[in-house]
Residue, then its C-alpha position, 0 to 999 in steps of 0.5 A: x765101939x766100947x760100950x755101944x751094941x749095935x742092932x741089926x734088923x732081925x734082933x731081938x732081946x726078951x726085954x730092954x729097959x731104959x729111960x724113954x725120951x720123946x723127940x721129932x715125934x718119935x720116942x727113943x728108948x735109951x737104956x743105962x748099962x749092958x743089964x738093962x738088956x735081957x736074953x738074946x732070942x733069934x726069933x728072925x735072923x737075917x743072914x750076914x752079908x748074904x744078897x740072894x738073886x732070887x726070890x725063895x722058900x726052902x722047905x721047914x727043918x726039921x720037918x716033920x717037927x715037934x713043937x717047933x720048926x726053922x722057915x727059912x727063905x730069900x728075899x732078892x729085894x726090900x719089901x713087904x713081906x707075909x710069911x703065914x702059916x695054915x691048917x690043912x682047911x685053909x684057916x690062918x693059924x699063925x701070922x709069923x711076918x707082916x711087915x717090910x724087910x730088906x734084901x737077905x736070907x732070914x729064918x723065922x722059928x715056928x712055935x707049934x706048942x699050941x697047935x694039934x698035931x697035923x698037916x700045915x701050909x706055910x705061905x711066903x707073899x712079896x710084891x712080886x713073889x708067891x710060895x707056899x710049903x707043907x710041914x707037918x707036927x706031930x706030937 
């Protein structure tokens, strides 16, 4: 469709301007022209047309890394999802994913620029799965 930019779970834009309404008590935001839409970011990425058959979380690449890493994993079914990051003492540092996401193969990039160089643990959580990775920074 001319015009029309359709969204996918998983984009994000750096801004997006528009005219907000209100209606059936949720508020939409519609914006005006292709301007009103700032630079395209792939914070979270969920792969096209990919439905894994199990649940999965590969190892960070590159790994080790400086400042920032690619998470990628698999989610057979929808669901809440947590994708956490922690120091070697086990304090979270970083809580990348809180929320539900449906079936794909998704990559979320890690920004470590504010983090000391070291070991880190990255920690997937669904309903029903659990699976955690090392990484390590350095600076």
């Amino acid at each position: 469709m001319y015009g029309k930019t359709i969204l996918k779970q998983g984009n994000w834009f750096s801004f997006i301007q528009g005219i907000i309404y209100f209606s059936f008590n949720e508020y939409k935001l519609v914006p005006r022209g292709d301007s009103d839409f700032g630079s395209y970011s792939t914070g979270i990425d969920l792969a096209e047309d990919v439905v894994p058959k199990q649940f999965g979380l590969f190892q960070n690449y590159p790994n080790p890394f400086n400042p920032t890493t690619n998470i990628e994993f698999d989610l057979p079914k929808s669901g809440f999802v947590s994708l956490k990051i922690y120091n070697i003492l086990g304090q979270e540092v970083a809580d990348l994913i809180n929320s539900d996401r449906m079936a794909g193969r998704y990559t979320v990039r890690f920004d470590a620029s504010r983090y000391p160089s070291g070991m880190y643990i990255y920690r997937l959580q669904s309903a029903s799965s659990v699976a955690t990775k090392k990484m390590m920074l350095i600076k």
